[in-house]
ZADREN-319307 format. One record per atom (N, C-alpha, C): residue in one letter; x, y, z. Coordinates in steps of 0.001 Angstrom, whole numbers, padded with zeros to 6 digits, always signed. Last residue first. Layout:
BEGIN
AXYZ...
This chain:
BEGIN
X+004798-027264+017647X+003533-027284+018527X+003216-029138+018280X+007164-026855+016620X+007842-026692+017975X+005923-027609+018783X+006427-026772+014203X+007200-027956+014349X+007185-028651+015793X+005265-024108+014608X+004614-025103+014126X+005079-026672+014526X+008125-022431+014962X+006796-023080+015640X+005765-023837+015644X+008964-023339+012347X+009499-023516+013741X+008457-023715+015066X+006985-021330+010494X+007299-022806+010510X+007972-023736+011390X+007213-019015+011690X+006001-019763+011842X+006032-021137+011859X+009963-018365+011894X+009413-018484+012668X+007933-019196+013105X+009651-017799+008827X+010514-019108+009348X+010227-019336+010948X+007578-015744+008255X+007300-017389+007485X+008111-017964+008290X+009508-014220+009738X+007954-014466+010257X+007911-015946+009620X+011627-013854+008226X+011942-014214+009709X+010406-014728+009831X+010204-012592+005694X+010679-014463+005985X+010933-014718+007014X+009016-010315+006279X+008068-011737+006068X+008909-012898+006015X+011452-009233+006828X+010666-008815+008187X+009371-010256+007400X+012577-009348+004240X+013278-009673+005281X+012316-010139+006421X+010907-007737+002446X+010841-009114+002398X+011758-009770+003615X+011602-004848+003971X+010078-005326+004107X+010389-007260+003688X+014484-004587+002852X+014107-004530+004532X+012322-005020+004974X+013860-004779-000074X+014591-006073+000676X+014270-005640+002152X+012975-002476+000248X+012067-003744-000413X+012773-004613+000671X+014472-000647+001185X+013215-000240+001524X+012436-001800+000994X+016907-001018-000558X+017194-000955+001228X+015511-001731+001254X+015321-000007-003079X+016466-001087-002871X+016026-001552-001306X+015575+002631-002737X+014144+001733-002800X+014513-000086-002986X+017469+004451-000617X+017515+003635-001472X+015891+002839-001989X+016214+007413+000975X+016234+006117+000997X+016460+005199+000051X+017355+010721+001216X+016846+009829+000024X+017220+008395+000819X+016357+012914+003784X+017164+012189+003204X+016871+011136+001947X+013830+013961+003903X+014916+014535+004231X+015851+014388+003174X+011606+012748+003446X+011235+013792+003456X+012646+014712+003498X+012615+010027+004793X+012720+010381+003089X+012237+011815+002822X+011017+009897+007008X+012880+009881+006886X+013275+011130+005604X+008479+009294+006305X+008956+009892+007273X+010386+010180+007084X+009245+006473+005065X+008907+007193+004295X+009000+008872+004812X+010284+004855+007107X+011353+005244+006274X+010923+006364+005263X+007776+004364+008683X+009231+005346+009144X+010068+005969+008233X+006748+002706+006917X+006312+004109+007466X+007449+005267+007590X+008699+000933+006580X+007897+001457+005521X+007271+002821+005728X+007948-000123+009813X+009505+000418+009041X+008954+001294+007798X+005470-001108+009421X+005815+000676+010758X+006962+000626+010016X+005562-002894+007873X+004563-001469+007116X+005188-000646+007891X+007137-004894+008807X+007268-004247+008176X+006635-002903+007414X+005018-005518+010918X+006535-004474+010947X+007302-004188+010017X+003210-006479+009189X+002954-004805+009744X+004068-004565+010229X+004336-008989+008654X+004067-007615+007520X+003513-006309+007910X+004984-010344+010408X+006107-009648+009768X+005723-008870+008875X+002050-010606+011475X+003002-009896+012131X+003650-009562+011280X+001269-012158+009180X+000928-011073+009427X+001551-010039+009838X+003510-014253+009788X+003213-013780+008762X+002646-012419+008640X+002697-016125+012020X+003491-014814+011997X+003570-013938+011046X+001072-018646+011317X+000325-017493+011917X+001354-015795+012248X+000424-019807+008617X+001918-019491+009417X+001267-018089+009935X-002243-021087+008378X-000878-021773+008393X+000491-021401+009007X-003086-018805+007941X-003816-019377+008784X-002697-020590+009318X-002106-017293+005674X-002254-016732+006938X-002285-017527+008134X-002828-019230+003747X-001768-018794+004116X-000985-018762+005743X-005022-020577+002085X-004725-020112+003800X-003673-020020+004451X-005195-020388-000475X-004506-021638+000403X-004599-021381+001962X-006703-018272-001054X-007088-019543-001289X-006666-020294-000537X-005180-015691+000147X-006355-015564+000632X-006612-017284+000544X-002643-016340-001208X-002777-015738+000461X-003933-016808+000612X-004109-015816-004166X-003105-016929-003285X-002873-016897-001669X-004408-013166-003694X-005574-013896-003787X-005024-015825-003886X-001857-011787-003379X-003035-011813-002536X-004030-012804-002405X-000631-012546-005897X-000209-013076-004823X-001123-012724-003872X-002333-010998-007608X-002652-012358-007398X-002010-013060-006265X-001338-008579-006945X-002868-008591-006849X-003155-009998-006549X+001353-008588-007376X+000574-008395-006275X-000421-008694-005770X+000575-009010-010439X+001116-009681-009781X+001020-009574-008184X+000024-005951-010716X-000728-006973-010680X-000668-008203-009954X+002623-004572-010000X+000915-004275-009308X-000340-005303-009293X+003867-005136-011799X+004248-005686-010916X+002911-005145-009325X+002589-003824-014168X+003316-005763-014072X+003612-006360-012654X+003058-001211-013659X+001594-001695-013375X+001773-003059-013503X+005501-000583-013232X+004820-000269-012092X+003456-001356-012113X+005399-001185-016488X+006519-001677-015114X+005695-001655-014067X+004150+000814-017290X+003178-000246-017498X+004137-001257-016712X+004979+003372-016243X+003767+003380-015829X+003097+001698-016299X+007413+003727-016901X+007197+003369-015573X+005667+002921-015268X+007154+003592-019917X+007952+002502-019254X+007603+002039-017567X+006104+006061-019569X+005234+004864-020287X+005641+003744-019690X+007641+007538-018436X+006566+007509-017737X+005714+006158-018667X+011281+007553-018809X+010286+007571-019570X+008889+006780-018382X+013059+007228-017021X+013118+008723-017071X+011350+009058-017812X+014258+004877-014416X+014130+004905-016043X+013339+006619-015867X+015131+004980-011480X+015342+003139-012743X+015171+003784-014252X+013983+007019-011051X+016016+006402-010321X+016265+005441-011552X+011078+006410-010653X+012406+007953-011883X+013977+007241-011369X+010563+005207-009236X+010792+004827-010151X+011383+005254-011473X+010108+006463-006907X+011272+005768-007118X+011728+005348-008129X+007669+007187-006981X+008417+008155-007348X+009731+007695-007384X+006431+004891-007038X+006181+005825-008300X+006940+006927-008093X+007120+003542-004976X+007331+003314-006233X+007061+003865-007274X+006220+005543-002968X+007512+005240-002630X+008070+004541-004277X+003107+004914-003357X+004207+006093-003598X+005266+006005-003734X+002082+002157-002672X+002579+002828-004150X+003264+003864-004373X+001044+002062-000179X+002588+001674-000384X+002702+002225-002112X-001435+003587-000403X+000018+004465+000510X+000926+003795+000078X-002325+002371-002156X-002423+003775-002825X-000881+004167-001698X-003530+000246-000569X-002684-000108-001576X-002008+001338-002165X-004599+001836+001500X-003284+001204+002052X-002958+000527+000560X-006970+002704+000019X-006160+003696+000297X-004955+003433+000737X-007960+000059-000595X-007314+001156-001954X-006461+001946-001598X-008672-001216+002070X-007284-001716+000851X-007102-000665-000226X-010876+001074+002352X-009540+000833+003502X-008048+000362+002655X-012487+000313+001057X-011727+001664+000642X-010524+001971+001495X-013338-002190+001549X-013057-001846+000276X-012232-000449+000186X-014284-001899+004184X-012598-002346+003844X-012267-002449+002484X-016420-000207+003309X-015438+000547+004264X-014172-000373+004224X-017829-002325+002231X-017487-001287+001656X-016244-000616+002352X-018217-004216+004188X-017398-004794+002698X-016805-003307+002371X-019730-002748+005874X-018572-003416+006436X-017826-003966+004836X-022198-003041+003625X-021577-001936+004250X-020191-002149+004380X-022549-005786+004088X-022113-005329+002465X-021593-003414+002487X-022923-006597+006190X-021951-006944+005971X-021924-006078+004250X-025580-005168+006313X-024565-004498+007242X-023511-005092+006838X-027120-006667+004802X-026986-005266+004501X-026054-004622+005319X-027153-009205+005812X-026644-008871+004634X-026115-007243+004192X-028765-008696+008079X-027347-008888+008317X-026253-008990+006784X-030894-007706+007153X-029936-006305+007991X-028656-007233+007961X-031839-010405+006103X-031486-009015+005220X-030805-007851+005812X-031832-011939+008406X-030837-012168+007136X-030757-011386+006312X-031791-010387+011857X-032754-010429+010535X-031509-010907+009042X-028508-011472+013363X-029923-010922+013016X-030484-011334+011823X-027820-013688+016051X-027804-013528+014463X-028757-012724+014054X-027578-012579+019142X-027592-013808+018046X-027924-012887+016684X-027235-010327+021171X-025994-011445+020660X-026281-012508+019876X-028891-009080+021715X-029295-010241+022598X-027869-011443+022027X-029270-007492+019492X-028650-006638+020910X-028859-008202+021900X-027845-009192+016720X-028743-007991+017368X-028402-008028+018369X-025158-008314+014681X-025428-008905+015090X-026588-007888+015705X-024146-006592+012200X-024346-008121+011729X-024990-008749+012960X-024391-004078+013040X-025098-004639+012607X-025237-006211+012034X-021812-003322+014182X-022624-004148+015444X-024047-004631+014358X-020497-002312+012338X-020147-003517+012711X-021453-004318+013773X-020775-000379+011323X-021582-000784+010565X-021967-001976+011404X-019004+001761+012859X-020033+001675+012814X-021351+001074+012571X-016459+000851+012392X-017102+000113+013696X-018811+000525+013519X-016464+001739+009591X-016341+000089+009855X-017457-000459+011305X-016264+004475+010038X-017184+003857+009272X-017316+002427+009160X-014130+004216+011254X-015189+004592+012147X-016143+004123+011208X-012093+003734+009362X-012185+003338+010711X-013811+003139+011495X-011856+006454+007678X-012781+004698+007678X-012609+003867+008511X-011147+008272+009502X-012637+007984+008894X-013040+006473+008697X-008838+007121+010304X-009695+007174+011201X-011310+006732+010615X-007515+007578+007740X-007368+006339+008538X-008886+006231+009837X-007753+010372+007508X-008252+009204+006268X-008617+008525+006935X-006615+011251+009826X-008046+011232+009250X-008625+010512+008377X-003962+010614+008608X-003842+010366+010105X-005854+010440+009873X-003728+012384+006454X-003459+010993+006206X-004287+010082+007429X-003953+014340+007157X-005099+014216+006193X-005112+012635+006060X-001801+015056+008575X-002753+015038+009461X-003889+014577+008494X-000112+014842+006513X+000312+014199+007821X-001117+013645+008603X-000740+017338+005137X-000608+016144+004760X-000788+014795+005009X-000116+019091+006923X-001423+019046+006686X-001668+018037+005837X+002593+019799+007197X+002242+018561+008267X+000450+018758+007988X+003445+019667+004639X+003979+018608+005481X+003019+018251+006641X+002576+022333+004529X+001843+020936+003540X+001895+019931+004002X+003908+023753+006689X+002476+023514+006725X+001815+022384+005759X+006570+023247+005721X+005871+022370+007196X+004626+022554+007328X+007871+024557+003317X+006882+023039+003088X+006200+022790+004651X+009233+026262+003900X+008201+026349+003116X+007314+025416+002749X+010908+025579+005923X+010125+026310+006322X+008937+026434+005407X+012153+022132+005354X+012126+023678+004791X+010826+024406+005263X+011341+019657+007956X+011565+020330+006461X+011717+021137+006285X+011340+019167+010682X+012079+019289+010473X+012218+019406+009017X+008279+019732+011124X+009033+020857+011852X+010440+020669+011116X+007146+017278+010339X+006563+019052+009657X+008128+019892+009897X+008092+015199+011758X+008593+015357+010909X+008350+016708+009825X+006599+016076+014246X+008202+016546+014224X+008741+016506+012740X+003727+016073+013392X+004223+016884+013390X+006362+017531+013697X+003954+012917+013242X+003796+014018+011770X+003993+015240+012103X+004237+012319+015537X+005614+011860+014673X+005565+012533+013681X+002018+013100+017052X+003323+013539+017330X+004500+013517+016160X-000147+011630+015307X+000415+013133+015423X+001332+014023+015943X+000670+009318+016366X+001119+009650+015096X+001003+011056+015188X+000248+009227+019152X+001704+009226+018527X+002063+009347+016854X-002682+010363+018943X-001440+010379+019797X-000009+010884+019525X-003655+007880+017414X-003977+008767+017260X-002781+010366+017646X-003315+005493+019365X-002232+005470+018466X-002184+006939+017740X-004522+006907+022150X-002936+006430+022043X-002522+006708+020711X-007281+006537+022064X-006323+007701+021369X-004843+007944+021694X-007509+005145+025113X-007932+005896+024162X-007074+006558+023637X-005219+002734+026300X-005438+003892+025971X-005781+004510+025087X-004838-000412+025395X-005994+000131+026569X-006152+001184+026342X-002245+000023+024190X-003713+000002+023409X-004548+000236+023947X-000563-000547+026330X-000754+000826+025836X-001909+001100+024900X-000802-003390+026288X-001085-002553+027283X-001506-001364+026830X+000404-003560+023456X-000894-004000+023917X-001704-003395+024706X+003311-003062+024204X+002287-002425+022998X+000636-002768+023091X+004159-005436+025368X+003942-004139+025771X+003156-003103+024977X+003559-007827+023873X+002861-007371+024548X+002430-005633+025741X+005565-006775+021962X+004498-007017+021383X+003167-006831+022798X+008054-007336+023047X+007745-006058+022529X+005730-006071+022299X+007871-010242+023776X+008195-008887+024714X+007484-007292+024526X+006973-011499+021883X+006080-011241+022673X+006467-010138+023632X+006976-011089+018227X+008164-010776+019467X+007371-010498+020731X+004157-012478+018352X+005573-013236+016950X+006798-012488+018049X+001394-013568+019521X+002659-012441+019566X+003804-012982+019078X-002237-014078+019619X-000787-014276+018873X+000042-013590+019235X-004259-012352+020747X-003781-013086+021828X-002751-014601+021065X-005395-009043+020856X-004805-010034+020175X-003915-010936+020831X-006555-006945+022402X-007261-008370+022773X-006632-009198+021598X-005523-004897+021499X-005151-005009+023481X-006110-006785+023048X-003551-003489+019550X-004717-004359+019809X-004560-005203+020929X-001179-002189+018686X-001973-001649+020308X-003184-002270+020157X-000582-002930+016387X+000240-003293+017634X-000349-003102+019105X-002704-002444+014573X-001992-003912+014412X-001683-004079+016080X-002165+000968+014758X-003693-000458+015251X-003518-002292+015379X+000119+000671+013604X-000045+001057+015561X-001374-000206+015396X-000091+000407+011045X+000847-000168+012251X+000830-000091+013412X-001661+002229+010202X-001753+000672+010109X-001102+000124+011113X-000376+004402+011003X-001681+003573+011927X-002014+002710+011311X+001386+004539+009170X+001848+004197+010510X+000990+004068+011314X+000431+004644+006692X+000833+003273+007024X+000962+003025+008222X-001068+007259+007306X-001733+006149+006796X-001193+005078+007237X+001832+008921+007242X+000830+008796+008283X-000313+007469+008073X+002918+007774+004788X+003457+007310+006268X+002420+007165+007003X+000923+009578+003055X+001277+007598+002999X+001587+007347+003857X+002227+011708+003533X+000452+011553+003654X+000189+009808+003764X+004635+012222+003491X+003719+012525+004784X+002692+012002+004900X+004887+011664+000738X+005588+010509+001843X+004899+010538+003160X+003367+013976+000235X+003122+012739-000221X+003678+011249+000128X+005500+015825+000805X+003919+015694+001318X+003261+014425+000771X+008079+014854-000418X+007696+015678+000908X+005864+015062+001715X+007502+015120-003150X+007820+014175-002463X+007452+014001-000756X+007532+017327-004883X+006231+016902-004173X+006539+015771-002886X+009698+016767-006114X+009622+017970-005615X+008176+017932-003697X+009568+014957-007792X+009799+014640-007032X+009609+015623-005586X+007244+015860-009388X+006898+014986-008770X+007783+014571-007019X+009909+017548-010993X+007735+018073-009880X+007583+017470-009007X+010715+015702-011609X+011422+016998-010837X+010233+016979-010357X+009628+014468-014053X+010091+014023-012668X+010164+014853-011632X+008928+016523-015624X+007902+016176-014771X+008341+015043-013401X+011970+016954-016312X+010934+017958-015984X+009800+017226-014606X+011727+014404-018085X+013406+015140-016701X+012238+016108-015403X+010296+014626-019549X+009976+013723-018832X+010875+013812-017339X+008981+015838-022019X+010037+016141-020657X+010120+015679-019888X+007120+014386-023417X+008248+015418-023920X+009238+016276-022844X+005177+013158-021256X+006028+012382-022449X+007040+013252-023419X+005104+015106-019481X+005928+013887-018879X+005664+013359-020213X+003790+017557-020981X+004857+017516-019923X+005854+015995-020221X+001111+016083-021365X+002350+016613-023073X+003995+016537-021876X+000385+015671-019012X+000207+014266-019686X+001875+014804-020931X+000126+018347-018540X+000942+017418-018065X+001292+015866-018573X-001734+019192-020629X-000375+020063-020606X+000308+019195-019556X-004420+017508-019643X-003512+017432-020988X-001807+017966-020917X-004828+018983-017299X-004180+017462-017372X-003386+017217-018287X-002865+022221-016850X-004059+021701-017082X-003450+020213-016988X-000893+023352-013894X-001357+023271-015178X-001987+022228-015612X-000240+023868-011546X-001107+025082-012041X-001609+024634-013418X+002001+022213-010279X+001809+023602-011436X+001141+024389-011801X+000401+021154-008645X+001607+021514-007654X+002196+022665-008874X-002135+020087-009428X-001795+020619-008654X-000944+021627-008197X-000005+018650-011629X-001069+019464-012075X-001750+020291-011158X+001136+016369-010164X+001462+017636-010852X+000567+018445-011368X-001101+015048-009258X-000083+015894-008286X+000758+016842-008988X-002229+013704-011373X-002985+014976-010871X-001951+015574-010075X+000077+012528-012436X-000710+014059-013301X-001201+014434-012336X-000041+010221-010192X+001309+011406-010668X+000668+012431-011328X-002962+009307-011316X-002148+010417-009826X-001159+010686-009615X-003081+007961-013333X-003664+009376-013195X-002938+010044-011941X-000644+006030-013142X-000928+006387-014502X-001539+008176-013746X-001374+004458-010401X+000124+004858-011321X+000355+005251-012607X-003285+004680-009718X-001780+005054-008877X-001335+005436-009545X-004967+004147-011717X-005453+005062-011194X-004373+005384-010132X-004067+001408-013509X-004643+003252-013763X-004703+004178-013198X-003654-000190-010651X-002951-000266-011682X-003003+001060-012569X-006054+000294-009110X-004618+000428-008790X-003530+000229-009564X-008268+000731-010438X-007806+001765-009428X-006108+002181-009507X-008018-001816-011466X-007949-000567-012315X-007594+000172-011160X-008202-003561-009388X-007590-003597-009800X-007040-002294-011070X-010785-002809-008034X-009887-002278-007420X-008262-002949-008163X-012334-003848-009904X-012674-002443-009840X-011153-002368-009205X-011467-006783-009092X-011746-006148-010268X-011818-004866-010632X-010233-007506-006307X-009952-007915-007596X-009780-007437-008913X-012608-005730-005378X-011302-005411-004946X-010440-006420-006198X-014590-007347-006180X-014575-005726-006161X-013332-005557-006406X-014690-009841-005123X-014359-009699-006632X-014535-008332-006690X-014841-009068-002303X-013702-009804-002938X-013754-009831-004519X-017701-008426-002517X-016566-007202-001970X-015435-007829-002805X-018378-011084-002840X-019007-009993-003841X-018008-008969-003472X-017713-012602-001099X-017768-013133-002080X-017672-011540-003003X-017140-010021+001923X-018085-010876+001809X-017293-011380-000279X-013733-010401+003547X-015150-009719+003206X-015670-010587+002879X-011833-011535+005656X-012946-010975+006481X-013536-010836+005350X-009876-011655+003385X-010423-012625+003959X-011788-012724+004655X-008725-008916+003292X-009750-009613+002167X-010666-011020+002612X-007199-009085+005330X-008449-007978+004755X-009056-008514+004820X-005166-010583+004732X-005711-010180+006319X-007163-009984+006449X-004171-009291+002398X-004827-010434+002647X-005546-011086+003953X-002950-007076+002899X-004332-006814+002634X-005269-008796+002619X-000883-008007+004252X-001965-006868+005054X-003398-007072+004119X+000006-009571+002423X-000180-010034+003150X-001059-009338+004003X+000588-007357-000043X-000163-008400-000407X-000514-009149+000931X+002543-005519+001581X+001243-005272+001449X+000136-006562+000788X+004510-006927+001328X+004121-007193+002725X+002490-006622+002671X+005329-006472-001758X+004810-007816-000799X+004368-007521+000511X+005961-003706-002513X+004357-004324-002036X+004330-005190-001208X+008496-003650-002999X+008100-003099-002144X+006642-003152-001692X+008601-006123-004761X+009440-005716-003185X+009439-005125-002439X+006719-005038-007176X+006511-006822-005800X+007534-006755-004992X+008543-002600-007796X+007226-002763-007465X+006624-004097-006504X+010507-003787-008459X+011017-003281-007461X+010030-002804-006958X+009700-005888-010679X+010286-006603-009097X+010231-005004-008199X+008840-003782-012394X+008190-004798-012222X+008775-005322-010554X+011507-002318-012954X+010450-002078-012565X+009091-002772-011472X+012839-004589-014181X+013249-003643-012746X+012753-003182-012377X+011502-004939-016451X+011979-006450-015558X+011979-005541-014559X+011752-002585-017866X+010036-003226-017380X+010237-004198-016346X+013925-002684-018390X+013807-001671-017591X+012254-001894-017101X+013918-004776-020186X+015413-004819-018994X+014611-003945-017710X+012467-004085-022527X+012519-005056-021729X+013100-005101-020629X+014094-001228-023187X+012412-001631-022515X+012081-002569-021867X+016601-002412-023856X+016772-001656-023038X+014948-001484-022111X+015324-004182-026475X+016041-004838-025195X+016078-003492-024077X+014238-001824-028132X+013411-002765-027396X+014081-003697-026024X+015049+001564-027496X+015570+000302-028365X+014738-001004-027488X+014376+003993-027940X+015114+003645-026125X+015869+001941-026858X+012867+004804-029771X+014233+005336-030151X+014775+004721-028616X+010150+005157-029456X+010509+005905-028524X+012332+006236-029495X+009661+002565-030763X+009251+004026-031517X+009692+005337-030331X+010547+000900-029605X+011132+000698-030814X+011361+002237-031069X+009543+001289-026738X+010847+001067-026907X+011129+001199-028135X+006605+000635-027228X+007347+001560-027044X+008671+002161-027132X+006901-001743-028042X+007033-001106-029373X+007389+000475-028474X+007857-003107-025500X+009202-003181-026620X+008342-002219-027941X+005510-002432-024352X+007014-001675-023608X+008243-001781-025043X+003939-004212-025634X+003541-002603-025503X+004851-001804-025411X+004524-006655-024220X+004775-006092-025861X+004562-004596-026013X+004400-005994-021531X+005712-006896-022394X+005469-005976-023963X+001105-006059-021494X+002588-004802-021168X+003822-005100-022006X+000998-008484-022515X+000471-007541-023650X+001431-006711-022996X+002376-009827-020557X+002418-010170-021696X+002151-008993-022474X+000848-008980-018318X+002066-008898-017804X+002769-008926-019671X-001411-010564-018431X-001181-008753-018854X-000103-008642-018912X-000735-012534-018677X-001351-012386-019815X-001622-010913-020074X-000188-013228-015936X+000203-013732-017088X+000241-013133-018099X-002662-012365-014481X-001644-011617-014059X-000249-011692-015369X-004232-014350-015596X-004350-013342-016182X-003438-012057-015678X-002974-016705-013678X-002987-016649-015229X-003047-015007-016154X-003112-016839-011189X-001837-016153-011762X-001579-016136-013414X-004818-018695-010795X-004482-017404-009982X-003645-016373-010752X-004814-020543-012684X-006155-019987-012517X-006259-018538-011902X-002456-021611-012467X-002659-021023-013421X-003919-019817-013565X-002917-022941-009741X-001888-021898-009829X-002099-021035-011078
């Protein structure tokens, strides 16, 4: 346990201290840093968890070497690179103004650079939904998955998988109603957003199936040990960029939520990142004990929870969603699953 969750420990620690001198020299006062890193932190692992289980799904399929990628490289990504550089770049975008002059922005106005951000909200819920919500279709319209946690629903969704470009389909249906129903001045970002998202997904998609038939040769046995190395280290790659971009979609919703909890970007940005980590290791717990493998619903409850997550992000273009609602409604959808698994289990 220590081994997993040690250095999740130990950042979590130096943040800790970082946040209270911030706090000293900010003038916010160190207990108020502490308090606001704690809220941070959880409201970040409430709205991830289901993502620690999707991606543990993942991670499992790669090869030794992909898995310490994603660990390591893809731990900066996602800790620096969500939630530190890509609020600036979206503002910086969406102003016109340089990195530096945003970086000065959000630590001397921080009211300000919220606003932007939030401003942005719109297309950036568009662009994550679309992403999450073919996570969620592909999960559901897999015509040869032969688990079903709600079999009614579940197998009907199946059927419909038979159909080319089904899920393809209905997400571009759902991104474009949600285009239509924003301010006239946003439905083209909205729904070019939508559709960038809906492509992401695909691309690497395709770059997967592509690689895929190389692990095996055309007679169905094992190929050459160097093509089959070289095709699984491909196939590594493409779900290497698959988890950044589905860790990158559930992060929005917390980086811009995270103006509700506190105003200061230091605070949010090493909060956000305590509880990013932690993520990280609850994954790689998944992955050791065999989670997955043990409570075979699990999964399930975490892509219905991603299509809710989706939806709600879709919504939010409108209306404001609590980030509250939005956690607890994702840890809900993994314990019916965990308790269902364990029932069944009992039941087998």
């Amino acid at each position: 346990m220590l081994k997993t969750y040690g250095f999740s420990i130990v950042f979590s620690v130096v943040c800790a201290f970082l946040g209270l001198w911030w706090g000293h020299h900010s003038g916010m006062g160190v207990f108020t840093a502490l308090w606001l890193l704690l809220v941070l932190s959880i409201l970040e692992v409430s709205l991830s968890f289901d993502n620690a289980v999707v991606n543990a799904a993942v991670l499992r399929t790669m090869t030794p070497f992909w898995q310490r990628m994603f660990l390591t490289v893809g731990i900066l990504i996602a800790v620096f690179g969500m939630r530190l550089v890509f609020p600036i770049v979206i503002v910086a975008v969406i102003t016109g103004m340089g990195s530096l002059d945003v970086v000065k922005l959000a630590l001397d106005e921080p009211a300000a650079y919220g606003k932007v951000l939030n401003d942005a909200y719109p297309m950036i819920a568009t662009f994550g939904g679309a992403f999450l919500f073919m996570v969620f279709l592909k999960f559901m319209l897999n015509p040869v998955r032969n688990i079903h946690w709600l079999k009614p629903v579940e197998v009907r969704f199946a059927k419909l998988g038979r159909l080319h470009g089904f899920a393809i389909f209905v997400a571009l249906l759902v991104v474009t109603v949600t285009a239509m129903a924003v301010d006239k001045d946003l439905k083209y970002k909205v729904l070019l957003s939508g559709v960038v998202g809906i492509v992401l997904f695909v691309a690497i998609d395709l770059v997967d199936q592509l690689f895929a038939p190389g692990l095996k040769s055309r007679s169905g046995e094992t190929a050459a040990a160097g093509s089959a190395v070289s095709a699984a280290g491909k196939m590594g790659f493409s779900a290497f960029l698959y988890l950044e971009v589905l860790d990158a979609s559930f992060s929005f919703d917390g980086v811009v939520g995270a103006f509700a909890v506190s105003r200061d970007v230091v605070i949010i940005m090493l909060g956000l990142a305590i509880g990013a980590i932690f993520v990280r290791s609850i994954t790689i717990d998944l992955v050791k004990r065999g989670v997955l493998q043990q409570y075979v619903y699990l999964e399930h409850g975490a892509h219905y929870a991603v299509g809710v997550l989706a939806c709600i992000m879709f919504i939010g273009t409108q209306v404001h969603v609590p980030e509250v609602f939005t956690g607890l409604l994702g840890v809900a959808f993994i314990v019916a699953a965990y308790w269902s698994s364990i029932r069944d289990r009992k039941a087998g």
